[in-house]
N, C-alpha and C positions, 0 to 999 in steps of 0.2 A: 634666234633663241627667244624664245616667249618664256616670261613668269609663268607659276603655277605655283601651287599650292599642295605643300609637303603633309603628309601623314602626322599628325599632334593628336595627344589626347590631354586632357587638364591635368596640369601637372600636380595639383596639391593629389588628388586622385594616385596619379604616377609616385610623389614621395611616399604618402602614405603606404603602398607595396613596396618599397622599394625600404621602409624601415621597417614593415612585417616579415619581409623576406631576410633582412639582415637579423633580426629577433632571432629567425629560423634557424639562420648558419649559424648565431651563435651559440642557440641553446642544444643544435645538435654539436656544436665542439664541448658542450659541455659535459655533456654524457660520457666523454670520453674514450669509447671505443673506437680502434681503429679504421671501421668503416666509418662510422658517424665525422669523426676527424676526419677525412677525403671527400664525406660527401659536404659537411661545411665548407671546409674550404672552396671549391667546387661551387657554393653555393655562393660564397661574402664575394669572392671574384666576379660570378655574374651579377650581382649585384652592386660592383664597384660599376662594372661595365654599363648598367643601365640607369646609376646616377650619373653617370657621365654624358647621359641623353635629356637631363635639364636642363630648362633655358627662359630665362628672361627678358621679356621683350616692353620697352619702356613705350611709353605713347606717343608717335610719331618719329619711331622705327620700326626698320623692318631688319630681321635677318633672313640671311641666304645660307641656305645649308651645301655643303659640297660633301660628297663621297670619296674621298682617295681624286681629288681635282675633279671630280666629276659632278653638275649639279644635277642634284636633285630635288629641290624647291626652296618656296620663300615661306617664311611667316609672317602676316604683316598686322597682327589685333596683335592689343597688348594683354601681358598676363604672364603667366609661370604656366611652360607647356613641355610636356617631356614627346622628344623624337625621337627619330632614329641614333642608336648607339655610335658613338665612334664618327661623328660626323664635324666638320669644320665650320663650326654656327660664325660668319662673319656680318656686324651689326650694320647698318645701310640707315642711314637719317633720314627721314623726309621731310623734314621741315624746310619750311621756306627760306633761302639764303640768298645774300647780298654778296656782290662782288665790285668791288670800285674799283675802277682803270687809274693808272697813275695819269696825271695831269700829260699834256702831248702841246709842246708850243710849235706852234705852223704860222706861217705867213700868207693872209689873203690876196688876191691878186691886187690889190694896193701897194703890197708890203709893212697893212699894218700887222703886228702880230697878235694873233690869237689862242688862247690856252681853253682845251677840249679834253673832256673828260667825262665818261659813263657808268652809271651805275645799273648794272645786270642784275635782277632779281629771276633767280629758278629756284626749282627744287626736285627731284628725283621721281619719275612716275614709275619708269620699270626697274626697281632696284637689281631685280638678276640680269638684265644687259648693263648697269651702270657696274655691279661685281664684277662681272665677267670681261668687260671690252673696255670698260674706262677704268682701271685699277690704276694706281699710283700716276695720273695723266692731272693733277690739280697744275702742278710747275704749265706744263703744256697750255693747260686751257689761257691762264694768265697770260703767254707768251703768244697765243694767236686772238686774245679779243685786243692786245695793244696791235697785233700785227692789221688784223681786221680793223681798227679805228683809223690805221693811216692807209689801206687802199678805200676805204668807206671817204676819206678825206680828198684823197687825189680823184676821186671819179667827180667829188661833187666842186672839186675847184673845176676839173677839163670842162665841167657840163656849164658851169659860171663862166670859165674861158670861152667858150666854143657861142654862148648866149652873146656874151660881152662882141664877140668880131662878127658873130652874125649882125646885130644893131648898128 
């Protein structure tokens, strides 16, 4: 799945029609005739429908839009952008984050012991693969950088072992 880049126009642009158009339903309910009543209505509903395709995007996120689960792109500049109707705007950080490993006591081949602990700095390049394949996986990730600190541990005691009986 590759990112891409969702269909936006500016959204002050987008409110702006989008309060002319509701002007329109209401000044034709206001006429009163029964045509005029149907076709507002008609009208203030497509126009719920298409404020509902507002979206704000702060500086250093991004959202992912999905269709009915189905992606269909990201946004990733900030600003007020109206998209496609009826879509699932999920926001995606990019900003730079820290991750600390809890403290890990081991023993060196002495038997002195030793307390290890990592501090992981990332941050999100492909927001629609980190939406779509890494969703609710934070618990996970935690659970295998401590798992990864203690075979990253034992390879580098066998390699200290295997040094130490070679000498």
């Amino acid at each position: 799945m590759k990112e891409k880049s969702v269909f936006h126009v500016n959204g002050y642009a987008g409110l702006l029609g989008v309060i002319i158009i509701l002007i329109l339903g209401s000044y034709l309910a206001y006429l009163g005739t029964a045509l005029t009543i149907v076709l507002a209505i008609i009208i203030i509903v497509a126009d719920i429908l298409f404020a509902s395709s507002l979206t704000i995007i702060s500086p250093n996120q991004a959202k992912v839009l999905t269709f009915f689960g189905q992606y269909i792109g990201t946004i990733k500049s900030a600003g007020l952008y109206m998209t496609v109707p009826l879509t699932n705007k999920a926001p995606i950080s990019l900003k730079v984050r820290n991750f600390n490993s809890s403290i890990i006591k081991v023993n060196d081949l002495k038997g002195n012991p030793v307390e290890i602990a990592a501090v992981i700095v990332y941050r999100v390049v492909d927001s629609a693969k980190h939406h779509l394949t890494l969703m609710r996986m934070n618990n996970l990730w935690r659970f295998k950088v401590n798992q990864l600190f203690g075979i990253l541990l034992a390879n580098t005691l066998m390699t200290a072992l295997m040094m130490t009986l070679m000498n």
